[in-house]
C-alpha positions in Angstrom: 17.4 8.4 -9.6 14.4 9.8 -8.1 14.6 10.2 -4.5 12.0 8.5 -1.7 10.2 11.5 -1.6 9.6 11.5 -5.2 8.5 8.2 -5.1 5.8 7.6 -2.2 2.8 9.5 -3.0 0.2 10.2 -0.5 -3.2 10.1 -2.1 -5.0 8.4 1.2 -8.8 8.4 2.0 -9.7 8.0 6.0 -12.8 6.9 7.9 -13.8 4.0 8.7 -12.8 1.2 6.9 -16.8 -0.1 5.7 -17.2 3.1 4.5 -14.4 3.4 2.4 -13.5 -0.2 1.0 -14.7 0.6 -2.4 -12.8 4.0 -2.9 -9.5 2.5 -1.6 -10.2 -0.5 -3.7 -10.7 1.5 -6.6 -7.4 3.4 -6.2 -5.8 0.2 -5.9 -7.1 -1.2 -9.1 -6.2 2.6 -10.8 -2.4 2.2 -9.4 -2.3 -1.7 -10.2 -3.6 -1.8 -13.7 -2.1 -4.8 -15.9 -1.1 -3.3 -18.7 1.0 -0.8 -16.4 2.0 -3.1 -13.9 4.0 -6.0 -13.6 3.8 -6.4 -10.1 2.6 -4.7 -6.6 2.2 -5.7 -2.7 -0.1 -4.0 -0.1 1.2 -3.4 3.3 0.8 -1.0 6.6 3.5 1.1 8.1 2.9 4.7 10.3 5.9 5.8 8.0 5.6 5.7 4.2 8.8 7.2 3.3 11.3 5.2 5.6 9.6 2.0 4.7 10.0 2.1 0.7 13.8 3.4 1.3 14.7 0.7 3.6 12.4 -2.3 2.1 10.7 -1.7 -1.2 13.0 0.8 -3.3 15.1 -1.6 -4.8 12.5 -3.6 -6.3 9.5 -1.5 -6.6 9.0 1.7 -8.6 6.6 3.9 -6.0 4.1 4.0 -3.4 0.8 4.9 -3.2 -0.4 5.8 1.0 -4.1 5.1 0.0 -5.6 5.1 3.4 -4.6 6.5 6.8 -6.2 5.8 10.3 -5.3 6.2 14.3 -6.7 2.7 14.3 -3.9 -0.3 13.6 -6.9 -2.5 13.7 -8.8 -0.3 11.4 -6.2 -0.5 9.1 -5.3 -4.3 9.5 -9.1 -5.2 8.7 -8.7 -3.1 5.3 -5.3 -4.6 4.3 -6.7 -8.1 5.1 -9.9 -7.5 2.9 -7.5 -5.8 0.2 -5.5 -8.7 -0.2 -8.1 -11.2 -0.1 -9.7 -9.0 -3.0 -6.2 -9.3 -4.9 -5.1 -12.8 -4.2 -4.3 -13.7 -7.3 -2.5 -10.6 -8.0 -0.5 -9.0 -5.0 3.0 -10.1 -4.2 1.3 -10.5 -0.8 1.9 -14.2 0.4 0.2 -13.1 3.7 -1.5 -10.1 5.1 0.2 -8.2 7.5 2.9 -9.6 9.3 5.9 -7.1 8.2 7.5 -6.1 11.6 7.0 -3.2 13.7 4.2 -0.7 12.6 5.6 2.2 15.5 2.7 4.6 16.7 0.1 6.4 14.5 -1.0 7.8 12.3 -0.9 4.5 10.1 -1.1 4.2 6.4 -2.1 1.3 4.1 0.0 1.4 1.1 0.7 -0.8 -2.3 4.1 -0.8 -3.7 4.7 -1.3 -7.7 6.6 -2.2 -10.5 5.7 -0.9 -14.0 6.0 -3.0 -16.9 9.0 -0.4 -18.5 11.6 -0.4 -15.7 
């Protein structure tokens, strides 16, 4: 089994969050495609690795950190847009709302599951 490390990959853009929407929108949709994917969740932590261990690496395959900011409300305005954008899609039954996000740097992430695990 593939450790943590292994499986959260950091691939993040940073800036503002207007100026980047489409690019981390794009990655999402490039991580999350449906004939890959059977399912995924967005999310924010300040620490990629210790949250897929202790939440997500049971039932999802790997992480993608696709955006990083100082800013917790920079961040929170991107993962609410992102999962507006994927309603119908994400796991996501609300935005945000996780626990404790710690202090920065922050990282919005999505989780998945591939269709052949």
């Amino acid at each position: 089994m593939k450790t943590a490390e292994e499986r959260v990959i950091y691939n993040y853009c940073t800036g503002k969050p207007s100026a980047v929407v489409s690019d981390v929108l794009r990655s999402i949709s490039a991580y999350t495609r449906e004939d890959r994917v059977r399912f995924f969740k967005i999310g924010i932590t300040n620490d990629p690795d210790r949250r897929f261990q202790e939440a997500y690496s049971r039932h999802y395959d790997k992480m993608f950190a696709v955006y990083q900011s100082t800013s917790i409300d920079s961040v929170s305005r991107l993962e609410d847009e992102l999962v507006e954008h994927n309603r119908d899609l994400a796991d996501n039954i609300v935005a945000g709302g996780g626990g404790s996000i710690g202090s920065p740097p922050y990282y919005l992430y999505v989780v998945v599951k591939y269709n052949d695990r």
